[in-house]
C-alpha positions as CSV (number, residue, x, y, z in Angstrom):
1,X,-10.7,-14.8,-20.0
2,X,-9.8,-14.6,-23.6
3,X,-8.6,-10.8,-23.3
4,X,-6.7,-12.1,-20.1
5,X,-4.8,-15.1,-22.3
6,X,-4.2,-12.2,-25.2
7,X,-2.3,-10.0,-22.6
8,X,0.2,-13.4,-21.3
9,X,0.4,-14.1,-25.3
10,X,1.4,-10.4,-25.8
11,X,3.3,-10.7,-22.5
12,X,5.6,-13.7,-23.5
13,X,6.4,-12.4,-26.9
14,X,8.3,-9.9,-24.7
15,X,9.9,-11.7,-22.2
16,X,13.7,-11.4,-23.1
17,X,16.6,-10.6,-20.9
18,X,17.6,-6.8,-21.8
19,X,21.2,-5.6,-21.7
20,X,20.0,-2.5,-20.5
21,X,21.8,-1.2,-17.0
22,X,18.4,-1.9,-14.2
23,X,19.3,-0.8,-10.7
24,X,15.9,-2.3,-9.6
25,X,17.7,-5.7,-10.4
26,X,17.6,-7.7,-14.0
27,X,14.6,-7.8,-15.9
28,X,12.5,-10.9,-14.7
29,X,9.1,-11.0,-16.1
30,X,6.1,-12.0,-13.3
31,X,4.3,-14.9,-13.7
32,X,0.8,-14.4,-14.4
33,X,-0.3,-16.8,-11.3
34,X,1.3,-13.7,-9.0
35,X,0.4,-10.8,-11.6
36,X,-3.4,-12.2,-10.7
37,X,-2.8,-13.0,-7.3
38,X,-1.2,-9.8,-6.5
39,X,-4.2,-7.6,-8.2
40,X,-6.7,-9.9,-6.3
41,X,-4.9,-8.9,-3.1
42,X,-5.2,-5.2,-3.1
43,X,-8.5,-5.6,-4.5
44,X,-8.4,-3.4,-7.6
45,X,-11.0,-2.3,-9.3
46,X,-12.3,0.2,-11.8
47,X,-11.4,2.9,-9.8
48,X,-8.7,2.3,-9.0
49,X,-5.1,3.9,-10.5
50,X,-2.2,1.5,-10.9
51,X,1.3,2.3,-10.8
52,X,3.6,-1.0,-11.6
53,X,7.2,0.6,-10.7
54,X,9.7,-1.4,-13.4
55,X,7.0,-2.2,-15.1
56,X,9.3,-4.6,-17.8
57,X,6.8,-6.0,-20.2
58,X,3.9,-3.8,-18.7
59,X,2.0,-7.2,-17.8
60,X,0.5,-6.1,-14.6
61,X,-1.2,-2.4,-15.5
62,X,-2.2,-4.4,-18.8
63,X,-3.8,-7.1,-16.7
64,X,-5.4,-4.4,-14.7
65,X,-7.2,-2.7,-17.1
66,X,-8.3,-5.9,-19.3
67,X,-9.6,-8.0,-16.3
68,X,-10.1,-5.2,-13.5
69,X,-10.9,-2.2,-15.7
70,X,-8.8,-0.5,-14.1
71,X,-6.6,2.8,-15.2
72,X,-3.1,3.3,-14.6
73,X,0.7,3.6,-15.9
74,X,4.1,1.5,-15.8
75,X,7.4,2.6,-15.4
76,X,10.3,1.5,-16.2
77,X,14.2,2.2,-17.4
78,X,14.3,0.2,-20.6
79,X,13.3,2.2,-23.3
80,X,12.8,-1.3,-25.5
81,X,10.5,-2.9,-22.6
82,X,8.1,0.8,-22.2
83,X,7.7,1.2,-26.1
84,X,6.9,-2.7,-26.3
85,X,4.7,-2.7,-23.4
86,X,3.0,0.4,-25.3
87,X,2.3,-1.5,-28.2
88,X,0.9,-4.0,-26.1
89,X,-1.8,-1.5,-24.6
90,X,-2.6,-0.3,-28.5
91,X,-3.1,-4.3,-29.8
92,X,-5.3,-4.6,-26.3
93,X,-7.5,-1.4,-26.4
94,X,-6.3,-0.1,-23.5
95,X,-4.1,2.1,-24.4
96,X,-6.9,5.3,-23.3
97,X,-6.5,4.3,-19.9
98,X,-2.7,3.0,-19.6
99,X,0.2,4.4,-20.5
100,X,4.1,3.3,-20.1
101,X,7.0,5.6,-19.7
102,X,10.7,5.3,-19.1
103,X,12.2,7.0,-15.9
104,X,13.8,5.7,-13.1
105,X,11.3,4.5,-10.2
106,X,12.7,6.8,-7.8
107,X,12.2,9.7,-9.5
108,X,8.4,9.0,-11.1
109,X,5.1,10.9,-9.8
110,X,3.8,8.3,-7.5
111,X,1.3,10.8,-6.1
112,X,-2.1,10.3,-8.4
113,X,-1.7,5.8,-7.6
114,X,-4.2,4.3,-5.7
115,X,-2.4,0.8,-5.7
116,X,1.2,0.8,-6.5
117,X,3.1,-3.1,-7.8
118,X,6.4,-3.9,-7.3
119,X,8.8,-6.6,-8.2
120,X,12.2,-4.9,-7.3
121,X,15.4,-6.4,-5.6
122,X,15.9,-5.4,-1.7
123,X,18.1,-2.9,-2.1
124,X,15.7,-0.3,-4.0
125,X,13.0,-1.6,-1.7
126,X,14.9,-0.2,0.8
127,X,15.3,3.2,-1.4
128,X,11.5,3.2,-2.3
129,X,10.1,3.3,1.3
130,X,11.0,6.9,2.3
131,X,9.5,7.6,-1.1
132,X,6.1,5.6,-0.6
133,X,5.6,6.6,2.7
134,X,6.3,10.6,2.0
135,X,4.2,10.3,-1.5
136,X,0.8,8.4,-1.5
137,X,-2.1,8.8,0.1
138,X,-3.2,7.0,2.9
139,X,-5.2,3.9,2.2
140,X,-2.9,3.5,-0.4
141,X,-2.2,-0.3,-1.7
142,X,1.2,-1.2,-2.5
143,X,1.5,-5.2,-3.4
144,X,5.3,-6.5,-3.5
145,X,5.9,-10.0,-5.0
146,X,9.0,-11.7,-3.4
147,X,10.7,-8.9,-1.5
148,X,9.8,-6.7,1.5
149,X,11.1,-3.4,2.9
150,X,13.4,-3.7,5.4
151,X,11.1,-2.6,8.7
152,X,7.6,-1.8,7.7
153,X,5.9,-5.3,8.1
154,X,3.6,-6.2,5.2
155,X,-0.3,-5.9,6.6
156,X,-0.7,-9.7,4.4
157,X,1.1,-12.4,2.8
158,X,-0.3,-14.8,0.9
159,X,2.1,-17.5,-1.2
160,X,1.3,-18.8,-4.7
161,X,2.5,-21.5,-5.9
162,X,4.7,-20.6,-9.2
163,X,6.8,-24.0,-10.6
164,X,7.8,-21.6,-13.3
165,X,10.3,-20.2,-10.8
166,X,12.0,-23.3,-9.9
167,X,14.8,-23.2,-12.5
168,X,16.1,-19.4,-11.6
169,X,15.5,-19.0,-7.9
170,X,14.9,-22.9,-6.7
171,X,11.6,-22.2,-5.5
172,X,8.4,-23.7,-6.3
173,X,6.3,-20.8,-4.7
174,X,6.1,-16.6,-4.5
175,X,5.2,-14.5,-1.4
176,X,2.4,-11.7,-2.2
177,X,3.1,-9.0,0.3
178,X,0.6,-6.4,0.8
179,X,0.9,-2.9,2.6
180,X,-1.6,-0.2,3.5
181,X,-0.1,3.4,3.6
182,X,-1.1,4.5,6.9
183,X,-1.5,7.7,8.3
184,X,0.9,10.1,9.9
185,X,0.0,10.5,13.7
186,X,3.3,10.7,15.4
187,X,3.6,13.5,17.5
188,X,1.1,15.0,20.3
189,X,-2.8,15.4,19.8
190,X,-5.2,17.5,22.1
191,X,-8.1,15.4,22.8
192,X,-11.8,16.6,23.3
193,X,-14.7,14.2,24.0
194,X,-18.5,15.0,24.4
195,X,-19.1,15.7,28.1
196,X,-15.6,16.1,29.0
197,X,-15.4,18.8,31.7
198,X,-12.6,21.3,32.0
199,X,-8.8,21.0,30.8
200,X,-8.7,18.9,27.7
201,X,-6.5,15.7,27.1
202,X,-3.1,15.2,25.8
203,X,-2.5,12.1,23.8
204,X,0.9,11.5,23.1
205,X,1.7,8.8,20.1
206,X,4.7,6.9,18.9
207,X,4.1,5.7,15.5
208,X,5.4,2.5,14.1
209,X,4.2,2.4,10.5
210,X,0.9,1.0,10.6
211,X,0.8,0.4,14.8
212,X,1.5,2.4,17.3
213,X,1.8,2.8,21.1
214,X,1.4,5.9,23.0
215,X,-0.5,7.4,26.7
216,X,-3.4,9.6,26.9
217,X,-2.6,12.2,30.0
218,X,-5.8,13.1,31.8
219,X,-6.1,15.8,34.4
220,X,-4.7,13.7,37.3
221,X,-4.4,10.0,35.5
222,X,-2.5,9.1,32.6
223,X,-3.4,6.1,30.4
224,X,-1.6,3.7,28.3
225,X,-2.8,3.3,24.9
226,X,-3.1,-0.5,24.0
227,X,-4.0,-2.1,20.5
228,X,-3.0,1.0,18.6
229,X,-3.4,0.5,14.7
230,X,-3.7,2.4,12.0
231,X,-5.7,1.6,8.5
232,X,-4.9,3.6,6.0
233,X,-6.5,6.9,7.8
234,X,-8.5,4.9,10.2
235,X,-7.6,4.7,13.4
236,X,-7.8,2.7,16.9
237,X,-6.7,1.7,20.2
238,X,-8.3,1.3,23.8
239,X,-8.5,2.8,26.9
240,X,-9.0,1.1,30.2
241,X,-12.6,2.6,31.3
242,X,-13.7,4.4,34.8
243,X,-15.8,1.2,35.1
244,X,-12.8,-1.4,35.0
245,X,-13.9,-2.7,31.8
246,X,-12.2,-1.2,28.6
247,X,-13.2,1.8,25.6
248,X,-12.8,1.2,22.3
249,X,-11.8,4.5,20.5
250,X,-12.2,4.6,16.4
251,X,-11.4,7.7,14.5
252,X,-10.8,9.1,10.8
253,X,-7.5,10.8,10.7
254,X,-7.5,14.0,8.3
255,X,-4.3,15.7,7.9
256,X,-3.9,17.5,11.9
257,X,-7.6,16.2,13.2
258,X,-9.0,13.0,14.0
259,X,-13.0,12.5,14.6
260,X,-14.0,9.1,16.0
261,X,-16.4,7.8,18.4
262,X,-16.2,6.1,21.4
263,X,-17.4,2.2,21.9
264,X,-18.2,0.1,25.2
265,X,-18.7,-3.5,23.4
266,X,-21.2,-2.7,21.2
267,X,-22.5,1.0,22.6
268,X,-21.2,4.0,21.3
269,X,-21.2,5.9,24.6
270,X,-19.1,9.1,23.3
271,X,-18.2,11.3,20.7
272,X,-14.0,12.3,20.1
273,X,-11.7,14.6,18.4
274,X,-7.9,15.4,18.4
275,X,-6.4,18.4,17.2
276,X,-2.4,17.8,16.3
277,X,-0.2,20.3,18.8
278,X,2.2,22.0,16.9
């Protein structure tokens, strides 16, 4: 707790309005009720790789790796707020695992993140998706406080209550948005299960971010995929069954193949696989 309070006292010394030109939108520093909450959200860890995308006073990363041990990296497009928040990292040991730079968001290496924050105006939320989506891994985290992109619904929300805020946006409380990256499956999949005999499936899928919908053509049937969702590279939907009862199907997605299994309730009763069709 005490290296916690040393990171808000570094964080406030900080916290003054920059002339600098932000196309994320004006420098407004987090309160530390949402810097907590949104860490606690996407679950970070020591593992973990943090990217805070206008990073400002660097409080997030910095909170990151004092309370979560965590790695990771800010960035931001004041040159005043990355060499601060770089000071801030030296006074709190830290600076071995986190480092701030200055570049524009849309143009830094999201790639090596495991959880990405934000607290960016709706406009460059809109610009960041296409850039999320295409760049991280799936099973990525990326925690939003306040704004959302503009179609992929967040997987969570949670609200904190921040009276701090009241004065500049007349709100006593924050949204915590959180998103999974998911996997891409869009497109058509040959499917193979254990005992299948003959011609294999088709599954055909229409992604929607992290749900889809989509119809599995057998040899003489074709079946609508229900319950479609995607987890970072897990996937699942179900399949009425031969029985009149309904198959859950589970599988890992790994670039063009999926491996899963096959559930009736409880009972695995199959083994599956997909191969993408070019």
């Amino acid at each position: 707790m005490k290296l916690v309070a040393t990171v808000v006292a570094l964080c406030a010394s900080l916290a003054f309005a920059s002339d600098f030109d932000r196309s994320g939108g004006p420098y407004v520093p987090t309160p530390q009720a949402v810097v907590d909450a949104m860490l606690e959200l996407a679950g970070v860890g020591p593992r973990d790789y943090v990217i805070d995308l206008g990073s400002g006073d660097g409080r997030i990363v910095l909170t990151g790796a004092t309370r979560h041990k965590a790695s990771g990296m800010g960035v931001d497009i004041d040159p005043e707020l990355v060499d601060l928040a770089n000071g801030s990292a030296r006074k709190l040991g830290v600076a071995e695992r986190v480092q701030f730079e200055r570049r524009d968001v849309l143009a830094a290496d999201v790639s090596r993140a495991t959880v990405i924050t934000l607290y960016l105006l709706p406009g460059m939320m809109v610009n960041l998706q296409a850039k999320l989506l295409a760049e991280l891994r799936p099973g990525t985290r990326i925690v939003s406080h306040d704004f959302a992109f503009e179609k992929w619904k967040p997987d969570r929300t949670i609200t904190v209550q921040t009276p701090e805020k009241y004065e500049i946006s007349g709100s006593w409380t924050s949204d915590v948005h959180l998103w999974i990256v998911p996997a891409a499956v869009q497109g058509a999949w040959r499917v193979q299960r254990d005992g299948d005999q003959g011609e294999a499936s088709r599954l055909e899928i229409r992604q929607g971010f992290q749900h889809f919908e989509g119809r599995l053509a057998r040899p003489g049937r074709t079946l609508e995929l229900q319950d479609g969702r995607l987890t970072g590279s897990q996937l699942s939907f179900t399949l009425p069954a031969a029985n009149g009862g309904r198959e859950q199907f589970a599988g890992t997605v790994a670039r063009d193949r999926i491996q899963g299994e096959v559930r009736s309730g409880e009972t695995v009763v199959a083994r599956w696989s997909a191969t993408r069709v070019p």
